[in-house]
LOMI-797612 format. One record per residue (C-alpha): residue in one letter; z, y, x. Coordinates in steps of 0.1 Angstrom, whole numbers, padded with zeros to 4 digits, always signed. Last residue first. Layout:
<atoms>
AZYX ...
</atoms>
This chain:
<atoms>
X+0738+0839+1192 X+0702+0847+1176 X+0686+0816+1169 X+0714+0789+1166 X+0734+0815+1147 X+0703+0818+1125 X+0699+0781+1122 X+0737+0771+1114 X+0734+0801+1085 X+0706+0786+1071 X+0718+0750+1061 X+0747+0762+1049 X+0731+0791+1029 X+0702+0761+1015 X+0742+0737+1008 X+0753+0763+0988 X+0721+0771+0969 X+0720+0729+0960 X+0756+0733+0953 X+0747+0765+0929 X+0723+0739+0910 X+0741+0705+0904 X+0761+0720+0872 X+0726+0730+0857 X+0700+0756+0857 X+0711+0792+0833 X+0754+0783+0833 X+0754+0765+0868 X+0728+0791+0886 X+0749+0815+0868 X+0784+0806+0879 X+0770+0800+0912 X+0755+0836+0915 X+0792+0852+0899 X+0806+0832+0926 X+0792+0843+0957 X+0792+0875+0945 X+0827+0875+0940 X+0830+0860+0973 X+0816+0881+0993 X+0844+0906+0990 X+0867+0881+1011 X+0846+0868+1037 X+0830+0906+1045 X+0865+0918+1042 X+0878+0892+1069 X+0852+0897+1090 X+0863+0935+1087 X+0898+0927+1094 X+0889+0907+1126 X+0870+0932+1137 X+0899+0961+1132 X+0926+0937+1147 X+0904+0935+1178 X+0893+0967+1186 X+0912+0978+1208 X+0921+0946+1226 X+0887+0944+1235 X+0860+0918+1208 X+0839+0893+1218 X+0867+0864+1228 X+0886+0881+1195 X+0857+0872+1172 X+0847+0837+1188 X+0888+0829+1179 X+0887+0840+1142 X+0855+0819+1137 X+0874+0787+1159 X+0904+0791+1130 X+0882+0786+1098 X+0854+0770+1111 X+0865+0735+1121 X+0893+0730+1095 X+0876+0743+1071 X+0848+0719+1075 X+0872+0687+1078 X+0886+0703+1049 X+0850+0701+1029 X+0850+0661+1051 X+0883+0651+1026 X+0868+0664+0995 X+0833+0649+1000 X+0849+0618+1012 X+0869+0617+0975 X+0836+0625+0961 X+0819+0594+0974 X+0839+0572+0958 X+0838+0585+0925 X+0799+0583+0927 X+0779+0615+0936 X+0765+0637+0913 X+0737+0648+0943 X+0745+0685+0940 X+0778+0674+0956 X+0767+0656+0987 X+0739+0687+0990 X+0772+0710+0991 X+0789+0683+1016 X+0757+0683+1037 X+0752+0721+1042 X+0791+0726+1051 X+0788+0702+1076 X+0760+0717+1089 X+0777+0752+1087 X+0806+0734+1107 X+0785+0720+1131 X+0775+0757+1135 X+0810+0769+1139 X+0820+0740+1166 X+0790+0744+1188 X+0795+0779+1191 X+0831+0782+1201 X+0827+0766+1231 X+0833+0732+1244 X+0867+0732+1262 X+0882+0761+1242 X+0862+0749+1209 X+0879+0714+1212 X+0909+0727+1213 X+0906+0748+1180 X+0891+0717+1167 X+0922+0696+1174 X+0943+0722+1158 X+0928+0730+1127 X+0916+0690+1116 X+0948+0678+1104 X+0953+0709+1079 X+0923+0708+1063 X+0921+0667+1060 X+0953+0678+1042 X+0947+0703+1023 X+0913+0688+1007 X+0935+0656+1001 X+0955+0677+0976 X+0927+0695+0962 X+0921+0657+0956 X+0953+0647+0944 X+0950+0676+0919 X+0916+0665+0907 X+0931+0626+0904 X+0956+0641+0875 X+0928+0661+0860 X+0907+0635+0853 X+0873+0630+0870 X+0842+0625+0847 X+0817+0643+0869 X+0817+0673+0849 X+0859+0675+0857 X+0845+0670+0894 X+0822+0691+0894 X+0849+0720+0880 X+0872+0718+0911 X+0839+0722+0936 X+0834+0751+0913 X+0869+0761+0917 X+0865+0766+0957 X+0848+0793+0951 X+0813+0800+0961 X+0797+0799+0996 X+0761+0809+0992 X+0769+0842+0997 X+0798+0838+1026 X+0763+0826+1046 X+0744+0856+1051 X+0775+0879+1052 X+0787+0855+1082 X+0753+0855+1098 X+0758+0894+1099 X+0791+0893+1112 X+0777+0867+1138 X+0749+0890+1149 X+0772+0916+1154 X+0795+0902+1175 X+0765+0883+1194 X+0747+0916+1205 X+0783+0934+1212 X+0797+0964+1196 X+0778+0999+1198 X+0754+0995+1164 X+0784+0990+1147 X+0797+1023+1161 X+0771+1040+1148 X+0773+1023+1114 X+0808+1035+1112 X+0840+1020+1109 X+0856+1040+1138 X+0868+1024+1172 X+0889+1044+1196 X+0890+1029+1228 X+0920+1030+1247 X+0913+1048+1282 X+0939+1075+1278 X+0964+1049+1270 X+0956+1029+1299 X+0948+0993+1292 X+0975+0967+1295 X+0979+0968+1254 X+1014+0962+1249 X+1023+0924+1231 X+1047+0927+1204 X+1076+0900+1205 X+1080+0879+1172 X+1115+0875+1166 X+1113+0896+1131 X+1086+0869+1123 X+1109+0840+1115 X+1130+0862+1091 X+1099+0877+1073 X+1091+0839+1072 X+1125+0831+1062 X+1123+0854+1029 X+1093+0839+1018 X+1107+0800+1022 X+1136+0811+1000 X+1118+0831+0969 X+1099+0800+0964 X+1127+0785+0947 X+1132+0816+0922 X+1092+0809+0913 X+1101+0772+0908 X+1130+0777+0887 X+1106+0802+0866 X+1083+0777+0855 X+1109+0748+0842 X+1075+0724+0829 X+1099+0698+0823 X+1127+0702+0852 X+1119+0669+0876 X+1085+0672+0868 X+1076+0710+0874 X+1103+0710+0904 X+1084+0679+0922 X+1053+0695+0913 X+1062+0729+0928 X+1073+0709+0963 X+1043+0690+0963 X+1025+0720+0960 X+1043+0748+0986 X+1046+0711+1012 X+1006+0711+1013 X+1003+0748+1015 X+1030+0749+1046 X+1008+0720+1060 X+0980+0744+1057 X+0998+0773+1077 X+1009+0748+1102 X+0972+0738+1108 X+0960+0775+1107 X+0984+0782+1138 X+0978+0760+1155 X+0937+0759+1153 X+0944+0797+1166 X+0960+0787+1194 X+0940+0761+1199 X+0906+0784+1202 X+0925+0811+1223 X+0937+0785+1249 X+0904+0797+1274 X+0905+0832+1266 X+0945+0835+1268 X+0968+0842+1242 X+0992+0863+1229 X+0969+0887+1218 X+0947+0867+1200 X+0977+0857+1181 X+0986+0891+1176 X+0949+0901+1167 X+0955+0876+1138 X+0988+0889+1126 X+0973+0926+1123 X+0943+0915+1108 X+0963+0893+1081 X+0993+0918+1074 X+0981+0943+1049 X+0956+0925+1029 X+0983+0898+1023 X+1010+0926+1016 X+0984+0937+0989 X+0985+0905+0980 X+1018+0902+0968 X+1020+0934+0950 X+0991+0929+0931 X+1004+0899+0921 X+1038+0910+0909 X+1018+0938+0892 X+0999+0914+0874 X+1032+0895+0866 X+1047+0925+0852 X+1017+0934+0829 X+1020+0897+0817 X+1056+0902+0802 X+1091+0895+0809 X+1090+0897+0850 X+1114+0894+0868 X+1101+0861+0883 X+1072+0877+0891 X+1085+0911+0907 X+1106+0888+0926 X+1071+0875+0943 X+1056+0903+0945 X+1089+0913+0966 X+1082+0884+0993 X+1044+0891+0995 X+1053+0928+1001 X+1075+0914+1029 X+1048+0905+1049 X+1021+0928+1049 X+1057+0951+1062 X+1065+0929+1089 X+1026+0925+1097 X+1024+0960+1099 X+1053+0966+1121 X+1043+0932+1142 X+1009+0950+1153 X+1011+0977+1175 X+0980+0998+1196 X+0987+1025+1166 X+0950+1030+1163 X+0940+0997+1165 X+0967+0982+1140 X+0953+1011+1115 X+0917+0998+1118 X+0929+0965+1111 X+0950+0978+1081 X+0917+0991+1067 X+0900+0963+1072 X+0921+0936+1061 X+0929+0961+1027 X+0897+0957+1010 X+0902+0917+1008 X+0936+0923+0997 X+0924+0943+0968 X+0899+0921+0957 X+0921+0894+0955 X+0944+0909+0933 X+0919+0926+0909 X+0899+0897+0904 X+0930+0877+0901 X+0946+0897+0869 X+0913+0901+0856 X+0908+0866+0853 X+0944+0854+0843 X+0937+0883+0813 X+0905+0870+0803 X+0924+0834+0801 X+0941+0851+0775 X+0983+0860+0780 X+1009+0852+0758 X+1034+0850+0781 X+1051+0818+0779 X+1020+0793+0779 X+0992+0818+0790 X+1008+0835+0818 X+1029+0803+0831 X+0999+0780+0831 X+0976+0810+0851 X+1008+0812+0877 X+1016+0777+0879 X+0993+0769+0910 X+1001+0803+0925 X+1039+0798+0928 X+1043+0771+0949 X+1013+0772+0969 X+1028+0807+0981 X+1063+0797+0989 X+1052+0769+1012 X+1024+0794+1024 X+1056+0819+1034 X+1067+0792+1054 X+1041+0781+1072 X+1028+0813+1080 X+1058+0824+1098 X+1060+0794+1114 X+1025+0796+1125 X+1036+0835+1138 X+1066+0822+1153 X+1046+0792+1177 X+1022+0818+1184 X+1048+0847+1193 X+1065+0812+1222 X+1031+0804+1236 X+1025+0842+1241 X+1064+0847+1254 X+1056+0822+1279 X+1021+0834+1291 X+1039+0869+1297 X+1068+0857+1314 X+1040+0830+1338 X+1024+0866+1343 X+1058+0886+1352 X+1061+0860+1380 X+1100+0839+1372 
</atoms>
């Protein structure tokens, strides 16, 4: 066997881990985060303030972290121990959790848990761009968000199923979750690392600086740029949640379609990621934008019931055709040295951007009306597929 056919098979053979790997520990995720806000107010005693701050802080965290641990994964030339580690702090929040007896305990359990998001995501991500070649990039990363979807989708039928069958049992659902974490540290342990083929005295060394910023290619930066530009208009997915309550919805058929969301999410990854090989990247993304545009305008509109249901299935059809191919355009762009770092800081920009992005919608909706922030959404949409027409 040629030492290139090895490589290719041992790439083919980290991607299919590494979706595993996300599979599972998204199974144990989606069960646990659903009931998390339920279980904090109804057996802890905790405000809907308290859920707030508790997720504010969280989130933020792990968004600050992707760069950081990116820049780390660079400097090291590994990824797998960070992603090992990212990893595992997700499996111990989640003991923390069911431990705990009070709300301080299950803030910490949360801030434990993603801080090992924040940790492990570059890292993971410049593994699957390393274990793949320009030309398969795009499917490999469509793979590998598709079976980290589908792990979502099996996470929350799996926690209703325990919910129902137990009457509200909380905590057996957190202990259940505690399984699928554990095998996807398991599943990732038989990743293999992929060395960097450059010479070691040759490795770039990349800084986050502006003047280093200013070094990276034309269309890297312009996308990073285009990707603050549009994260700003894209709120959280709650609003989209909350027009459908306004719109008359009950709660029951809101769940099925967060639940339809996934799915259409999950079918789409793959197929776009292929498409995006044989097409380009470019195409993809900004049709996504588009997409984006009309679904926001679809839900400014106060659409029928109907309607919505499409508008819920075609947001995933967005996800699913910007979330992997933007991940894949980075690491075309970016050198192996620089990869993890890149991806982590398009990761930040998405991540921090959304508190913005939401405090604006949650204004527009408070100070205008329930149909303004989705007319804002769908204007960023709209504008972000011109500017990457324009200048990448």
């Amino acid at each position: 066997m040629s030492k290139a056919r090895s490589l290719k098979e041992i790439g083919y053979r980290n991607v299919l881990l590494l979706g595993l790997t996300s599979f599972f520990t998204d199974v144990s995720t989606e069960m646990v985060y659903p009931i998390i806000p339920l279980y904090l107010v109804s057996k802890l005693g905790a405000t809907p303030a308290i859920v707030g701050l508790i997720e504010g802080i969280a989130e933020s965290i792990a968004s600050l972290l992707k760069v950081f641990s990116g820049v780390i994964s660079d400097r090291l030339g590994r990824r797998k121990p960070l992603a090992i580690l990212g990893y595992s702090f997700s499996l111990l929040g989640k003991v923390f959790i069911y431990m705990a007896s009070n709300w301080g305990l299950v803030g910490l359990g949360r801030f434990v848990d993603r801080f090992g998001k924040g940790m492990r995501t570059a890292p993971r991500d410049a593994l699957i761009a390393d274990s793949s070649e320009n030309k398969e990039r795009g499917k490999a990363y469509g793979l590998h968000r598709a079976m980290d979807t589908a792990g979502a989708l099996v996470g929350v039928f799996l926690a209703y199923l325990i919910v129902i069958r137990l009457k509200n049992g909380y905590e057996p659902v957190i202990l259940f979750s505690l399984i699928p974490a554990f095998l996807g540290v398991i599943t990732l342990l038989l990743v293999k690392e992929i060395k960097d083929q450059l010479n070691e005295h040759l490795r770039e060394k990349l800084k986050i600086s502006w003047k280093n910023f200013l070094l990276l290619d034309r269309r890297l930066k312009a996308f990073l740029l285009v990707s603050a530009v549009f994260t700003l208009g894209n709120s959280s997915n709650q609003f989209l949640l909350l027009r459908a309550q306004n719109l008359k919805i009950s709660v029951a058929n809101i769940l099925l379609l967060y639940l339809l969301f996934n799915f259409s999410y999950a079918l789409f990854c793959y197929p776009a990621g292929i498409l995006s090989d044989k097409i380009g990247r470019k195409w993809i993304i900004v049709f996504g934008y588009l997409l984006y545009g009309l679904v926001y305008l679809g839900f400014a509109l106060a659409p029928p019931t109907k309607l919505i249901i499409a508008l819920f299935f075609l947001y995933g059809l967005y996800m699913g055709l910007t979330e992997g191919v933007e991940k894949a355009f980075i690491s075309d762009l970016a050198s192996f040295s620089q990869r993890a770092t890149l991806l982590g800081f398009h990761a930040t920009i998405v991540g921090l951007g959304l508190f913005p992005a939401s405090l604006i919608a949650g204004l527009l909706w408070d100070f205008i009306g329930p149909s303004a922030p989705f007319y804002f959404g769908a204007l960023g949409g709209f504008l972000s597929a011109a500017l990457f027409l324009v200048f990448i």
